[in-house]
KELO-385294 format. One record per residue: z, x negated, y of N, C-alpha, C in turn. Coordinates in steps of 0.1 Angstrom, whole numbers, plus 5000, padded with zeros to 4 digits. Each point is the difference from the previous one (the first is absolute). Layout:
BEGIN
ZXYZXYZXY;...
END
This chain:
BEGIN
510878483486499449905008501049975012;499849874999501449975013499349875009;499650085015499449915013501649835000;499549865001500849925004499049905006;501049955014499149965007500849845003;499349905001500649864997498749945011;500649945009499549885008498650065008;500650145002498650085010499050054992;500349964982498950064993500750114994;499250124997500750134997499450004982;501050044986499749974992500050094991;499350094992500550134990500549934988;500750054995500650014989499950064991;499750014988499850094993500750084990;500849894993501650044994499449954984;501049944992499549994985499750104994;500550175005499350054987498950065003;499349995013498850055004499049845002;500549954994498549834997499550024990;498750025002499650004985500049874994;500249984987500349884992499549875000;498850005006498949895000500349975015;501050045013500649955008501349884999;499949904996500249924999501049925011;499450055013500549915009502050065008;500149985012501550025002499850165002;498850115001500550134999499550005015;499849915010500050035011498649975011;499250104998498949975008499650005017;499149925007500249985016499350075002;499850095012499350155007499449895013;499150005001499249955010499450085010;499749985013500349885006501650004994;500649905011501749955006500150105009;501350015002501150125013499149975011;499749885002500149945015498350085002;498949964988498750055006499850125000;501050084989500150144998499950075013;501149925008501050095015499149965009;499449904999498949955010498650114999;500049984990498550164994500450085008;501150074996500550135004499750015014;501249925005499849995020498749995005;499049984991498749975004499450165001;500050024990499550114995500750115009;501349995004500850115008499550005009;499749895008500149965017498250094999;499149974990498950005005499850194994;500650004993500650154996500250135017;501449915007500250065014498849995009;499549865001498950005011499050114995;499550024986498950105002500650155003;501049994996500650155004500050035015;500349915008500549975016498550045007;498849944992498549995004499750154997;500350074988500050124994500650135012;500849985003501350105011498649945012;499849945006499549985012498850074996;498949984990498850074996500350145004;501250044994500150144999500450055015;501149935006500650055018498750045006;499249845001498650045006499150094995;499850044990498950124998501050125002;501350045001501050085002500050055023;499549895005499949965012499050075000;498449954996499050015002499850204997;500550004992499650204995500750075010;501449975005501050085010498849995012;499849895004499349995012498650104996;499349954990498750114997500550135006;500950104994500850134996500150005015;500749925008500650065014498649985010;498549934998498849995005499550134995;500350084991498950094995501250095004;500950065000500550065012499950015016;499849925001500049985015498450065004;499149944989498250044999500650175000;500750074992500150164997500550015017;500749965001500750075016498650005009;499549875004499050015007498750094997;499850044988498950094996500650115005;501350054995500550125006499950025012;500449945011500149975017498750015002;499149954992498449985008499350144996;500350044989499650164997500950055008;500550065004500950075008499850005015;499449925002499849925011498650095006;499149964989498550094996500450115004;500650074989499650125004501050095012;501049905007500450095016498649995003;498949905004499249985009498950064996;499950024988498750144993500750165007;501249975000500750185000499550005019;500549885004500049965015498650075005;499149984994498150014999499750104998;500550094989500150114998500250105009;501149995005501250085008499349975015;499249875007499450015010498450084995;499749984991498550104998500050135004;501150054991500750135000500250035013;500949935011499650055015499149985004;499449914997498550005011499350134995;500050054993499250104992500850135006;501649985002499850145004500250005018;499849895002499850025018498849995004;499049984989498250015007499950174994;500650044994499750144997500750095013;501749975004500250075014499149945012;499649895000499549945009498549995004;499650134995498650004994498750045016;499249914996499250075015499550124999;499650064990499250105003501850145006;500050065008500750075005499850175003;498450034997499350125000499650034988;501050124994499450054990498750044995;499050005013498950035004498649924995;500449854999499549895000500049924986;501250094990500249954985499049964994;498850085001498750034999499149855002;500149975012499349875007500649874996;501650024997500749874997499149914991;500749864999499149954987500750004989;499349974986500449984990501449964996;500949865007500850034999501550005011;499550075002501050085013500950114993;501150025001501250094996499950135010;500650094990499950135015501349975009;500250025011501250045009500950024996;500550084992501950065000499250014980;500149884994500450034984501050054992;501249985014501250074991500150154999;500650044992500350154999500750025014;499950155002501150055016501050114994;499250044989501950104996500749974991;500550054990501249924993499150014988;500349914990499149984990501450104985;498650024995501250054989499449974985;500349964990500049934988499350094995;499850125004499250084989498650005001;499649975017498950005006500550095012;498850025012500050075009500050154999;
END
């Protein structure tokens, strides 16, 4: 088969010993369209080929945009959870650690002052001197 192209029209050829017999004519048949609307298709088909690819890349940048930014919002959400828990619980320990003194300065600070009177105190009143006065030892007294 041999492409020949004459006056913008592109033409196959076939050759005599591949015609079959009841081919009659010069051997040489026209491929349709012509060069000119062929190349015209094509560029058509190219150009609108790039534009959707161009539309395609932008689809993708922007939802590429949109997830980074998600990813660095839901980080930022983890830091601030972290900071706000942390935050909590100085000011729980803070609460704590002031209970814990008040608790043990109403026990030294205690009104009743007569061992005599433990008896009369009220209900909840602490004794005078709660702490131990000799040396404590792990095994017991």
């Amino acid at each position: 088969m041999e492409l020949i192209m004459r006056r913008g029209d592109v033409y196959a050829s076939l050759g005599h010993d591949q015609a079959p017999s009841f081919f009659d004519l010069t051997n040489i048949s026209m491929i349709e369209p012509n060069l000119e609307t062929l190349l015209e298709q094509t560029i058509k088909l190219y150009i609108d080929g790039q534009i959707l690819r161009m539309m395609l890349e932008s689809t993708v940048c922007e939802q590429l945009a949109a997830r980074q930014a998600m990813q660095k919002a839901t980080e930022a959400a983890e830091d601030l959870r972290k900071r706000v828990n942390r935050e909590y619980r100085r000011k729980r320990q803070t609460e704590i650690t002031q209970e814990i003194l008040e608790i043990v300065a109403g026990s030294v600070e205690s009104p009743i002052t007569d061992p005599q009177n433990i008896a009369s105190s009220k209900l909840g009143d602490v004794p005078p001197n709660p702490m131990p006065t000799g040396p404590i030892s792990p095994l017991g007294p």
